[in-house]
N, C-alpha and C positions, 0 to 999 in steps of 0.2 A: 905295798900299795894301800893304800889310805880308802876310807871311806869316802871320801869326796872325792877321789880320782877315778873311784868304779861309779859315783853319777856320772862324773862328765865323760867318760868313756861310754856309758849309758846313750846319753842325750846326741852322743854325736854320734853313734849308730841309728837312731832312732830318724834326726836328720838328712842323711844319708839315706837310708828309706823312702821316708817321705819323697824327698827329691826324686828317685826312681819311682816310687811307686805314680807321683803326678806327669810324669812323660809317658805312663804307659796307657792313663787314661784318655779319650778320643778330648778334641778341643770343644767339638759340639753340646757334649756333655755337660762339660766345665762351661759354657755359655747358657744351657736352659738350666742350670745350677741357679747362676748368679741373676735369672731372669725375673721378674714378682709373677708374683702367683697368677694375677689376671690375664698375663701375657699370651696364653694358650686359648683364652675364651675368647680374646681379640682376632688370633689369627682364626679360629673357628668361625666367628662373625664372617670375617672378609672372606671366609671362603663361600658360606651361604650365599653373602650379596654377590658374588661374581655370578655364581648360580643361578640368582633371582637375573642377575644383567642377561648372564646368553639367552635364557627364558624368554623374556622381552625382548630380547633382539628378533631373535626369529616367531615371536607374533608377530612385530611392527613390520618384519619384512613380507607373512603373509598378508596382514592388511592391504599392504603397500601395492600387491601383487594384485589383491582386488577391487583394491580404487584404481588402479591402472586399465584392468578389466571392463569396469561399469564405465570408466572415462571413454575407453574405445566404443564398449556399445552407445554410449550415450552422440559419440562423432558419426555413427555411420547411421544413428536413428534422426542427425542436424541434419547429415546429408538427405535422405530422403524424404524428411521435409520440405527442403529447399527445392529437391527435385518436383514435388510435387506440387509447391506453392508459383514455379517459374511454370508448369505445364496447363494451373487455372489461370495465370496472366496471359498465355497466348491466347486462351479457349475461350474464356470468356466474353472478351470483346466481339467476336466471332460469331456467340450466341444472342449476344443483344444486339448485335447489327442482325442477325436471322430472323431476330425475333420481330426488332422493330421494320424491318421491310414488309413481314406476314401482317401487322396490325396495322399498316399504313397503308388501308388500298384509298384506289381512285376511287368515291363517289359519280359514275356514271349519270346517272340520272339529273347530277347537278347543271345549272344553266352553261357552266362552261366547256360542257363536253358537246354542246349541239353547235358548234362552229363549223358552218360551212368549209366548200373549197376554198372560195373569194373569199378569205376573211384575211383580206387587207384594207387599211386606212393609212391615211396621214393626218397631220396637224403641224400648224404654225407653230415653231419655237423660235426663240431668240437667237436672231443671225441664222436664220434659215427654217427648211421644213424638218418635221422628220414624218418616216412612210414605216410602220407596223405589220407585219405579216404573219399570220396566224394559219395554223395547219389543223386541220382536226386531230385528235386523240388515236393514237393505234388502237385497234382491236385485240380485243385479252384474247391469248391464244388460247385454243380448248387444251385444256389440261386433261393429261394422259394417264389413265389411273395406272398405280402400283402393284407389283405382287404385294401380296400380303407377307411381312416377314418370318425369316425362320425363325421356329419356335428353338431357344438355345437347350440344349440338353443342361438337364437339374442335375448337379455336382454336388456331393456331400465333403462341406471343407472339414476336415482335422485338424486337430491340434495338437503341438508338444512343444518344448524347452530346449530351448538352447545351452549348451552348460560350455562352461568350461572357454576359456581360450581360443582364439583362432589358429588353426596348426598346421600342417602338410600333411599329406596323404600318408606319406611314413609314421610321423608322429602320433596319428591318429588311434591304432592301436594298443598303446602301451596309456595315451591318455585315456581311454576308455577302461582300461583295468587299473589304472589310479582313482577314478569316478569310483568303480563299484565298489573297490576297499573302502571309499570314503562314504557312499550314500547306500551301500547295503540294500536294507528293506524299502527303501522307496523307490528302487527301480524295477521291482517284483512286475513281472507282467508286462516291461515296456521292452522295447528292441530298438536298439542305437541305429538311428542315418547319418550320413554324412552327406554335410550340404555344401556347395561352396558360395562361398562370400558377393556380396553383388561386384563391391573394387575387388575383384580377384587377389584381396590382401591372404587369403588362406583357407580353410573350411570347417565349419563348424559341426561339432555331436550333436542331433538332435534326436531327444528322446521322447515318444510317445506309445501311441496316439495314446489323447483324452478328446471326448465330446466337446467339450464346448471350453472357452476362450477363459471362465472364470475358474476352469476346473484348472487351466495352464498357467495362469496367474499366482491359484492357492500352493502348487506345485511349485512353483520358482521359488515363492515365499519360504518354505519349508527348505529349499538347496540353500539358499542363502542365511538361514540360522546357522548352518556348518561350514559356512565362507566361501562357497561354492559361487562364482558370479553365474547368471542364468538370465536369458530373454525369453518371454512366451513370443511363438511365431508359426506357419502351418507345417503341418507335417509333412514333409515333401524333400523327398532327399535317393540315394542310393546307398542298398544295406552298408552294412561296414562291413561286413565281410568277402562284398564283392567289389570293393575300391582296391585299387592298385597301393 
């Protein structure tokens, strides 16, 4: 055997090799082999930005949740406008006819209140007479005086915030321990009611009391930096813990 027959006996073991040796490695391999080099930084990108997408998704869906929120309070604060504004259109007319019969009296004293029994006349008119009959003026009945009225008992109004979604009596408290996860220190000292709705669409948390109306305003403000929707409105409800 020649020296050039131990190469090529060589080469074609070494061949033979290789070929085995390339089926035993995985195909995935031999693909990010033959990939460039940038190709791993690219799928690392898309994976951040999918990232960044679910991120934004589920803000956009709480936003979405509490413009849904403020749109409802904002329909049952039209409605009670309206109710309000249809109950001065009946009332009022009412009060300026009261008003204006009280500032409309008879002048007694005036010449045409001394009219006899016989206070009839005639006169010639064209194609006949005519005959006028005049009665005297009724006498003003005596007016009967009034009790004086009851004094109303002095009420001390309260205030608190309405949070949160309209919900059912069941729902109520699982959303009440959603709130305090969420608002923590700013419920220190208040105690949840539960009110129900004026359209019986469901019932609201109301959390207080606070004194006075601008303290329940600064309050809402402060829920609604953490996305919380909230109405200031009185305090007036049944605890939560004695709702069905």
């Amino acid at each position: 055997m020649t020296l050039w027959g131990l190469v090529a006996l060589a080469c074609t073991g070494l061949a033979v090799f290789g070929s085995n040796a390339a089926l035993m490695v995985p195909q995935g391999m031999l693909s990010n082999l033959h990939q460039p080099r940038n190709a791993g930084a690219s799928i690392e990108t898309l994976r951040r930005e999918v990232r960044n997408l679910r991120a934004e998704t589920i803000r956009l869906g709480r936003e979405s949740e509490l413009l849904r929120s403020r749109f409802a309070l904002q329909e049952r604060s039209g409605g009670e406008i309206t109710r309000r504004v249809g109950a001065l259109e009946s009332s009022v007319p009412l009060l300026i006819e009261e008003r204006s019969t009280d500032t409309a009296r008879v002048d007694r004293d005036n010449t045409t209140a001394s009219i006899g029994e016989n206070g009839a006349f005639s006169f010639e008119a064209e194609g006949g007479s005519v005959s006028v009959r005049q009665s005297p003026m009724p006498q003003v009945l005596p007016e009967q005086p009034l009790p004086q009225p009851l004094a109303l008992p002095s009420t001390s109004t309260e205030y608190g915030v309405a949070v949160g979604a309209p919900v059912s009596a069941e729902q109520a408290p699982g959303l009440w321990t959603d709130l305090s996860l969420k608002l923590g220190p700013l419920l220190l000292g208040m105690a949840p009611l539960l009110a129900e709705e004026t359209d019986g669409a469901g019932r609201r948390i109301i959390v207080g009391p606070v004194a006075a109306l601008a303290e329940a305003r600064t309050l809402c403000e402060r829920f609604e930096r953490v996305s919380i929707a909230c109405q200031p409105m009185p305090y007036d409800g049944a605890p939560l813990a004695q709702n069905p």
